[in-house]
C-alpha positions in Angstrom: 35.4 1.5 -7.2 34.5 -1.0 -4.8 34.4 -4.5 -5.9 31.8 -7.5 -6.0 33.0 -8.3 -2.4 32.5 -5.0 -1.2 28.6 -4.6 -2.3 28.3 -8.4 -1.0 29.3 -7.2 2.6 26.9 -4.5 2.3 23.7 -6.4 2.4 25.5 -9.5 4.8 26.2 -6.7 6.9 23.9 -6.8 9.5 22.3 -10.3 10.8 19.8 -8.3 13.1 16.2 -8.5 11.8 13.6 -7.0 10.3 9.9 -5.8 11.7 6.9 -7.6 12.6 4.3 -7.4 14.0 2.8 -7.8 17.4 -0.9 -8.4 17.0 -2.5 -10.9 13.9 -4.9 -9.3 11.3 -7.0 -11.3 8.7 -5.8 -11.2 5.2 -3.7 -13.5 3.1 -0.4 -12.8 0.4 -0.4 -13.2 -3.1 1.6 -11.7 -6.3 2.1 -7.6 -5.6 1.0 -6.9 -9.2 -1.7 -6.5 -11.7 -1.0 -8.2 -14.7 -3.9 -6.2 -16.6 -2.3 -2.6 -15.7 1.4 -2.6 -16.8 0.9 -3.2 -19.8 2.7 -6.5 -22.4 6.0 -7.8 -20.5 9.3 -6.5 -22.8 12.0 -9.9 -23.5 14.7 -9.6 -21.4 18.2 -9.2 -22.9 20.6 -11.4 -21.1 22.4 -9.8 -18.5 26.0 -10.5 -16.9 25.4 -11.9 -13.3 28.0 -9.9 -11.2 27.7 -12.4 -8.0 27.4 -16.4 -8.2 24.0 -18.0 -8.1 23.5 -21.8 -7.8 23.0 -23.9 -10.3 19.0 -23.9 -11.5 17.0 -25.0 -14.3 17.7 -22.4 -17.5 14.5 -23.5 -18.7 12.2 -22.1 -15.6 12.0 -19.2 -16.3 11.7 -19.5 -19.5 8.9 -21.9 -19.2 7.3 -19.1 -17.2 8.4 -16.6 -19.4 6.1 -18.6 -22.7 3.5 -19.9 -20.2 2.9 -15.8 -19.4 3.9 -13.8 -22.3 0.2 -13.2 -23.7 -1.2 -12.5 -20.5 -0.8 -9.0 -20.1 -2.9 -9.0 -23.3 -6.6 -7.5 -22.6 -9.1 -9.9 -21.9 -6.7 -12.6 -20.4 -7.7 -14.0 -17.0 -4.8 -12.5 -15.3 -5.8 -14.6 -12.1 -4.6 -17.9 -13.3 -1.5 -16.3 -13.5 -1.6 -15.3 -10.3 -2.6 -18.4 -9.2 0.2 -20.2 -11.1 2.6 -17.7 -9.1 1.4 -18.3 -5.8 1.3 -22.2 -6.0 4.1 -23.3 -8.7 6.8 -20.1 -8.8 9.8 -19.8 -6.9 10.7 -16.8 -4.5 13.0 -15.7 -7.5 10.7 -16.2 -10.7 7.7 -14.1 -8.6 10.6 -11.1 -8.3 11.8 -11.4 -11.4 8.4 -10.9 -13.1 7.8 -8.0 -11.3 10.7 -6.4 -11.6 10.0 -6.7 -15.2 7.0 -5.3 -14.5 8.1 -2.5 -13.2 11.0 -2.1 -15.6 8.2 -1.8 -18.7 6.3 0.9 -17.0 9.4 2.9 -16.9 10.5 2.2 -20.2 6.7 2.9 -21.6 6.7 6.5 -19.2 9.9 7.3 -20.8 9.5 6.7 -24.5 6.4 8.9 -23.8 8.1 11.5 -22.4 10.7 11.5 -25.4 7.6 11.7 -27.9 6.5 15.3 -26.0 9.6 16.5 -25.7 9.6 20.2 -26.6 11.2 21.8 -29.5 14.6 23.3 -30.2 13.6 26.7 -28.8 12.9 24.9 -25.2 16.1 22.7 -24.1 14.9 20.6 -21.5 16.8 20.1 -18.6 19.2 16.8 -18.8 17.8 14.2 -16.6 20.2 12.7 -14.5 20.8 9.2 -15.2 21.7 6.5 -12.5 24.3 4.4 -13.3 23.6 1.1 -15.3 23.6 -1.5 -13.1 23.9 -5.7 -13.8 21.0 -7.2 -12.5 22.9 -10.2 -10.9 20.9 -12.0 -8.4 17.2 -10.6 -8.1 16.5 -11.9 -4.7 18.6 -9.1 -3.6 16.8 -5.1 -3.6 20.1 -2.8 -4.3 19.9 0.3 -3.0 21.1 3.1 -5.3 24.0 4.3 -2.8 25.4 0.5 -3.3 25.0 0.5 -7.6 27.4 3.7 -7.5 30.3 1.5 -6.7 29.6 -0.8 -9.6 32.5 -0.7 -12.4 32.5 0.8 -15.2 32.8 -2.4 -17.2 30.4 -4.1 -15.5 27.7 -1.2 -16.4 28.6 -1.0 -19.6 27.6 -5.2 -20.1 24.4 -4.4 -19.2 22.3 -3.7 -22.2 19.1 -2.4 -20.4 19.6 -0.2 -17.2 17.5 -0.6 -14.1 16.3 2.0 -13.3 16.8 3.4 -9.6 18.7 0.2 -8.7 15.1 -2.1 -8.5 13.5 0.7 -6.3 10.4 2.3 -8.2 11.7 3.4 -11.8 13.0 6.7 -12.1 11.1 7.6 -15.2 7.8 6.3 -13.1 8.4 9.1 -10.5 8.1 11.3 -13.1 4.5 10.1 -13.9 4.2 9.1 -10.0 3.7 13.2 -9.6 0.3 13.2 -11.8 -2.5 11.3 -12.2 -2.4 7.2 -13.6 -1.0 7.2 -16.7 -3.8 5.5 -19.3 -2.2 6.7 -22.3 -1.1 3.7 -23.8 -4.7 1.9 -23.5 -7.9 3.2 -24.9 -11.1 3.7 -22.3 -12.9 1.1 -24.0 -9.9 -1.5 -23.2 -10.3 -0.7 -19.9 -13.8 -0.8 -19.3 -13.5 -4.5 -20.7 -11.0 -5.1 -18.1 -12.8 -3.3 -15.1 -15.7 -5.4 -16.3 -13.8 -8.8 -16.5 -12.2 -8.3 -12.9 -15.2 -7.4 -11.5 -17.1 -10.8 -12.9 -14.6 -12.6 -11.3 -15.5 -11.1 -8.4 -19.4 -11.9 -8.5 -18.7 -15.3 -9.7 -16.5 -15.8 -6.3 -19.0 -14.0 -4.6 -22.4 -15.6 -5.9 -21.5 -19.3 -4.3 -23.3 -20.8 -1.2 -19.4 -20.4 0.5 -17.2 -18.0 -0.6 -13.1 -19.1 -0.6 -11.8 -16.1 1.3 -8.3 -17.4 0.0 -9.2 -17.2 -3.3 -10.9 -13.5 -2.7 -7.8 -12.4 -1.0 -5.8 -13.4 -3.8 -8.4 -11.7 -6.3 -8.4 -9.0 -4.2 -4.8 -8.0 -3.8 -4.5 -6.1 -6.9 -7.5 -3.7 -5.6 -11.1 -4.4 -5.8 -14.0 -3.5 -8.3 -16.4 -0.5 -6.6 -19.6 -2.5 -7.2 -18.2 -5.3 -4.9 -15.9 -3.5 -2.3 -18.5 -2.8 0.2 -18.9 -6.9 0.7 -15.4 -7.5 -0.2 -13.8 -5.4 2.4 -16.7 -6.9 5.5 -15.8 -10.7 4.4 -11.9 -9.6 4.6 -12.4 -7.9 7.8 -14.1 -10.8 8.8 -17.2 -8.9 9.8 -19.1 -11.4 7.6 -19.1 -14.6 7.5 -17.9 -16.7 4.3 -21.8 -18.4 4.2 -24.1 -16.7 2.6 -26.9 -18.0 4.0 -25.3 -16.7 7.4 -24.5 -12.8 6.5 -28.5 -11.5 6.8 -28.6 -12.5 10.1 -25.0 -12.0 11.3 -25.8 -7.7 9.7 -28.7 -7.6 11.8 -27.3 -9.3 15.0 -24.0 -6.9 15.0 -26.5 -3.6 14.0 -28.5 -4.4 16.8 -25.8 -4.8 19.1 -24.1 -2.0 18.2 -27.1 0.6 18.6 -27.8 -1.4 22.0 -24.3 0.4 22.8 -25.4 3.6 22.1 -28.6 3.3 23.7 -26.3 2.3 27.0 -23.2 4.2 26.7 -23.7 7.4 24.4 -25.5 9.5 27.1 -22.8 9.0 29.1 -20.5 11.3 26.7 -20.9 14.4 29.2 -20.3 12.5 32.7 -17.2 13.9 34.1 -15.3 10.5 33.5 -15.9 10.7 29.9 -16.2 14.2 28.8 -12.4 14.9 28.2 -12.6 11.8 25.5 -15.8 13.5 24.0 -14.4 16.6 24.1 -11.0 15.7 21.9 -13.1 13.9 19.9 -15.6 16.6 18.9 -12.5 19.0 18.5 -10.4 16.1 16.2 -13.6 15.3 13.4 -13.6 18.7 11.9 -10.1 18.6 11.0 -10.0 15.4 9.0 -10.2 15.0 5.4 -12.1 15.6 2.8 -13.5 18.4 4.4 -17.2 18.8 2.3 -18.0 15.1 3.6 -16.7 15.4 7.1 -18.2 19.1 7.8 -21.8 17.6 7.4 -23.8 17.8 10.5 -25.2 13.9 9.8 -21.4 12.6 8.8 -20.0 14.5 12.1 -22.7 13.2 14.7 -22.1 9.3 12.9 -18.4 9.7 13.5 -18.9 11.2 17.4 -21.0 7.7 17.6 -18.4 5.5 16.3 -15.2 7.2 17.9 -17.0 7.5 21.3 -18.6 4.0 21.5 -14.8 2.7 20.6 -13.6 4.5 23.3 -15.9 3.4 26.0 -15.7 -0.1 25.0 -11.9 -0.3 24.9 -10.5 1.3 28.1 -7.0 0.1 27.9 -6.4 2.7 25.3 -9.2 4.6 25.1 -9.4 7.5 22.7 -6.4 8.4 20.8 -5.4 11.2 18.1 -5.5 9.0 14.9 -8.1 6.7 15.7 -10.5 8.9 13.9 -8.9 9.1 10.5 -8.9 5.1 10.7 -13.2 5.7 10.5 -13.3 7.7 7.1 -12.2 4.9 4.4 -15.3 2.1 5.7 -17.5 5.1 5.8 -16.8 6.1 2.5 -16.8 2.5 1.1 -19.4 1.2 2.3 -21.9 4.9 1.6 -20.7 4.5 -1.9 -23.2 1.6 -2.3 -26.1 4.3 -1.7 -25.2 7.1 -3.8 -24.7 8.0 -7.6 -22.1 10.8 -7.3 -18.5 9.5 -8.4 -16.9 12.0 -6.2 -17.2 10.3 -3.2 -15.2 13.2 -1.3 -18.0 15.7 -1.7 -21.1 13.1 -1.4 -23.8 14.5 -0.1 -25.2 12.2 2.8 -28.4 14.0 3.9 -30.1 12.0 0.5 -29.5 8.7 2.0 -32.6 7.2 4.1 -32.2 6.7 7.7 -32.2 3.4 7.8 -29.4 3.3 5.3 -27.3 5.4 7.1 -27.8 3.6 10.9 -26.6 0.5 9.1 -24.2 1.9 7.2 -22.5 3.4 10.8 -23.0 -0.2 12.5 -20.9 -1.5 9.6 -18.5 1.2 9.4 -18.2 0.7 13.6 -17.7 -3.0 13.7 -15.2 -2.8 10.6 -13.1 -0.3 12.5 -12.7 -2.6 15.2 -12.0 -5.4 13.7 -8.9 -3.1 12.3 -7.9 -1.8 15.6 -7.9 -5.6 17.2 -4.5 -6.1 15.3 -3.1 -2.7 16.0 -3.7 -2.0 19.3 -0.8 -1.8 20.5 -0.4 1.7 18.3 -2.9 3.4 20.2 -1.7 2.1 24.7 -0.4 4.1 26.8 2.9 5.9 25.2 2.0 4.2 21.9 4.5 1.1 21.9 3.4 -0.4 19.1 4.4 3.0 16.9 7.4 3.1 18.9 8.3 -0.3 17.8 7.6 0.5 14.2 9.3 3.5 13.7 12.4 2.1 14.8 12.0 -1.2 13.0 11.4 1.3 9.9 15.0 2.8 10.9 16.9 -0.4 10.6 15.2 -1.5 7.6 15.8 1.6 5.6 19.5 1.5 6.8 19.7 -1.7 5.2 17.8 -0.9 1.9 19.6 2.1 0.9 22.3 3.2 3.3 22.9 6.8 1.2 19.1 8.0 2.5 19.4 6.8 6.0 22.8 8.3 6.1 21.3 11.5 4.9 19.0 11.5 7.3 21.6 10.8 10.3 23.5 14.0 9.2 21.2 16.4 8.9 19.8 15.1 12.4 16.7 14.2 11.2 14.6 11.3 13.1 12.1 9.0 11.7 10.0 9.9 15.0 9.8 13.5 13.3 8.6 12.1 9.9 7.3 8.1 10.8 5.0 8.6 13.8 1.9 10.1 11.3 3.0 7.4 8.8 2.6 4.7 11.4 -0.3 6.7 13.4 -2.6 7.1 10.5 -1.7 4.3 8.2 0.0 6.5 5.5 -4.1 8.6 5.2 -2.3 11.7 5.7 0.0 11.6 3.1 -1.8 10.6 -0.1 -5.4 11.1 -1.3 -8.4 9.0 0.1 -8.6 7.2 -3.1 -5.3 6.0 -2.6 -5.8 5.1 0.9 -9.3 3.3 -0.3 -7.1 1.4 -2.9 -4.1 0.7 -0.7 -6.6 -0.5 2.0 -7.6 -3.2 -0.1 -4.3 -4.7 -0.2 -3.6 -4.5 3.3 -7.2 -6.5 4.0 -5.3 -9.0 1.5 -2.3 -9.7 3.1 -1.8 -11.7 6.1 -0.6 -8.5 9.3 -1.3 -6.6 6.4 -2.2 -2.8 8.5 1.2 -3.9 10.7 4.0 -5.5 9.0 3.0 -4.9 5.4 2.3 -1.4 6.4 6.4 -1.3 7.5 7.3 -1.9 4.1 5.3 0.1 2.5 6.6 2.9 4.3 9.8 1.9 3.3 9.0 1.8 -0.5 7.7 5.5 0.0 10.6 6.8 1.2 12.7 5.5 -1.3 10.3 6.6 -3.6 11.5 10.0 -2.9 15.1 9.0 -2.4 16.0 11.6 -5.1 14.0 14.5 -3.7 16.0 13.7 -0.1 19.4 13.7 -1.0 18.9 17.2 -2.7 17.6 18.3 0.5 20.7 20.2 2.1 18.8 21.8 5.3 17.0 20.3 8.1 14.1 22.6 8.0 13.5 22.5 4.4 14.6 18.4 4.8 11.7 17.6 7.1 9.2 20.3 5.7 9.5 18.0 2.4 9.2 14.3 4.6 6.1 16.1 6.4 4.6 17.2 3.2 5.1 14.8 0.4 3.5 16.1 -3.2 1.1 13.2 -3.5 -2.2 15.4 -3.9 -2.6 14.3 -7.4 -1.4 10.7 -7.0 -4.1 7.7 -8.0 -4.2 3.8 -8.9 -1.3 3.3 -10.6 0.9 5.3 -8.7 -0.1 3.1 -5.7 0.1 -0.1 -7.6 4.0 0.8 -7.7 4.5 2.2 -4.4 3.0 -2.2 -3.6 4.9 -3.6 -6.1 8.1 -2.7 -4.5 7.3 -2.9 -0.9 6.1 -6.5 -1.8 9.8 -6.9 -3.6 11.4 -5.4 -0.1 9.5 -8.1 2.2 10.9 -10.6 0.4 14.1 -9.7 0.2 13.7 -9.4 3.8 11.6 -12.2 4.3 13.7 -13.5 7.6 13.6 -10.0 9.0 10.7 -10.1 11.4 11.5 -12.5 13.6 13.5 -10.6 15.8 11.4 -8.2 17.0 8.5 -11.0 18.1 7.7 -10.8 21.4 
């Protein structure tokens, strides 16, 4: 059994740091969590500290702790909360309360699963348990490799187990394979919450200025429908924060854009160009969903886009991946204009004309204003995914050593698995709903679609830490990292997957530094 020393070395082991990123992208940082969908925050029972801490105030927390402990309720305006967190919590109170967070969605997931537990007749299989582990001091993220050292004593002081050693819960991977989990709330509660978020949003909205601070902030735990279309342009900063100023700044951009076409889209079968128009006419038909892509007016908008993009971008010019990056401001931004819920299958050819040419100026300009602070993905030899995938390397190597270990000796790479992760921002492995969702936290955060993006990807591949180290095969190893089972993921399931890649980058926060430029 190793001791307290030993697990300190671990995580001292390495002074090297952590990813960055190379380009800046609009967005601000706030609290990774949504007060209003975990649920009411469980008391903690008091826990053994197995490393020393400094000295602090036993009454901050606590303070916190009484301040908070109603505003999970429904109703509550979980934004002052947020607001308290952001401007009068420590580093260590903001990862404490979402650890707790977290730790009450497992326990909730797993009491459920106790009460449908089948009957005598059906044994279920035993679920394997990880070790009980002290929580000691929270600014640290334990991998679970490191809590199988822990002693026996030490696990058996601990009164409530965490759960996959602070990663996501293991009892929440169990609901992580289905849809959100809204069980424990009635629809009606939920509508009431929906519809208090969402006036929050209009009422930040409907002044003469709009605080983009205070919108990022709002914004961070995902974004009301109604309001995402304008949410997502001001966070971009394709609009301007005046709203006297937005009319005219639309029209000014929509003209401009389909001044490029008029100049540059003919031009799609010169000889210098007809290679890119040629890969990108092959490329739209295979992205996702298919019943909104494969639609003659969809297909022809997206040629536009991806072409125009191209021309007006030489230094990297087209590139396998860039097209994916079109479908989430399309979607969002069409959703204003049509009834159906099912966005996937929408079907464009109702929407007017002059809808639709503004709607593809929009989705254009948005795009770029994306691709300004990832760049660098898309050069010659795609440096900036180079960069990434080996910052992702080290990071996970320092988060839980048993996975990247794994990895090393089955001889797989994180190119094999990380380049599509990095390439397409994650779009190819869950849902579009789940990209819509997680898109609205990366237009929160500050780098969000280039450092925050590291640590996401980070959080989803411990996420299926368990799933890995059963793999004993390289085929059937990278099959499984190429082909993650997220088709039936939503909300919630994304929610957690931020949650704890918010926990990482601050218990990394001095990483990225050394990778600056």
């Amino acid at each position: 059994m190793a001791s307290d020393g030993a697990r300190k070395q671990f995580w001292k082991r390495s002074n090297s740091k952590v990813p960055g990123s190379i380009q800046h992208v609009y967005g601000a940082q706030h609290p990774p969590f949504d007060p209003l969908l975990h649920g009411t925050l469980l008391k903690a029972t008091p826990k053994v500290p197995t490393t020393p801490v400094k000295a602090k105030r036993v009454s901050t927390f606590q303070e916190f702790e009484s301040n908070t402990s109603d505003a999970w309720d429904a109703g509550e305006d979980d934004d002052e909360l947020l607001a308290m967190a952001a401007e009068s919590l420590n580093t260590e109170v903001v990862m404490e309360t979402a650890n707790r967070v977290l730790r009450n969605h497992s326990q909730r997931q797993e009491r459920h699963k106790l009460q449908e537990a089948p009957g005598p007749e059906q044994k279920p299989k035993p679920l394997a348990e990880p070790p009980l582990v002290p929580s000691g001091d929270l600014r640290l993220v334990k991998s679970v490799s490191e809590s199988h050292t822990s002693c026996p004593a030490e696990s058996a002081s601990d009164s409530v187990p965490l759960q996959r050693s602070q990663s996501l819960p293991h009892s929440a991977t169990v609901a992580l394979g289905g849809t959100s989990d809204s069980s424990t709330l009635g629809s009606s509660v939920l509508s009431e919450r929906e519809a208090f978020r969402l006036d929050k949003f209009k009422q930040l909205l409907a002044g003469p200025n709009t605080d983009l601070e205070e919108l990022r902030k709002l914004s961070w735990s995902g974004i009301p429908k109604p309001v995402r279309p304008i949410t997502w342009k001001l966070l971009s900063g394709y609009l301007p924060a005046n709203v006297d100023r937005r009319p005219a700044t639309l029209q000014r951009k929509q003209k401009e854009y389909f001044a490029f076409i008029e100049h540059y889209y003919d031009s799609r079968n010169d000889e210098a160009h007809q290679d890119t128009y040629r890969q990108i006419h092959i490329d739209i038909p295979r992205m996702s969903p298919e019943a909104l892509i494969l639609q003659p007016k969809v297909t022809e908008i997206f040629e536009r886009i991806l072409f125009i993009w191209a021309i007006r971008h030489p230094a990297s010019g087209y590139v396998q991946g860039i097209n994916d990056l079109v479908t989430p401001f399309f979607v969002v931004f069409i959703c204003e204009y049509i009834e159906q819920e099912d966005v996937d299958a929408a079907d464009v050819s109702r929407v007017p004309a002059d809808v639709l040419r503004n709607v593809e100026a929009d989705t254009y300009w948005c795009m770029s204003k994306l691709l300004d602070g990832i760049q660098d993905n898309y050069t010659f030899a795609q440096p900036g995914i180079q960069m990434k995938v080996k910052m992702l390397e080290e990071l996970v190597s320092r988060i839980d050593e048993q996975v990247h270990r794994h990895l090393e000796q089955h001889e797989v790479r994180y190119l094999q698995f990380a380049f599509r992760w990095m390439n397409n921002l994650l779009m190819r492995e869950v849902p579009l709903r789940c990209t819509v969702r997680l898109w609205d936290t990366y237009q929160s955060e500050p780098e969000g679609f280039s450092r925050f993006h590291l640590y996401v990807c980070a959080a989803f591949l411990v996420r299926w830490r368990k799933e890995i180290l059963e793999e004993r095969d390289f085929q059937e190893l990278l099959l499984f990292l190429q082909n993650l089972p997220t088709a039936q993921w939503g909300d919630e399931d994304i929610s957690l997957l931020l949650a704890e890649a918010y926990r990482l980058k601050f218990a990394f926060a001095d990483a990225p530094n050394h990778y600056k430029k």
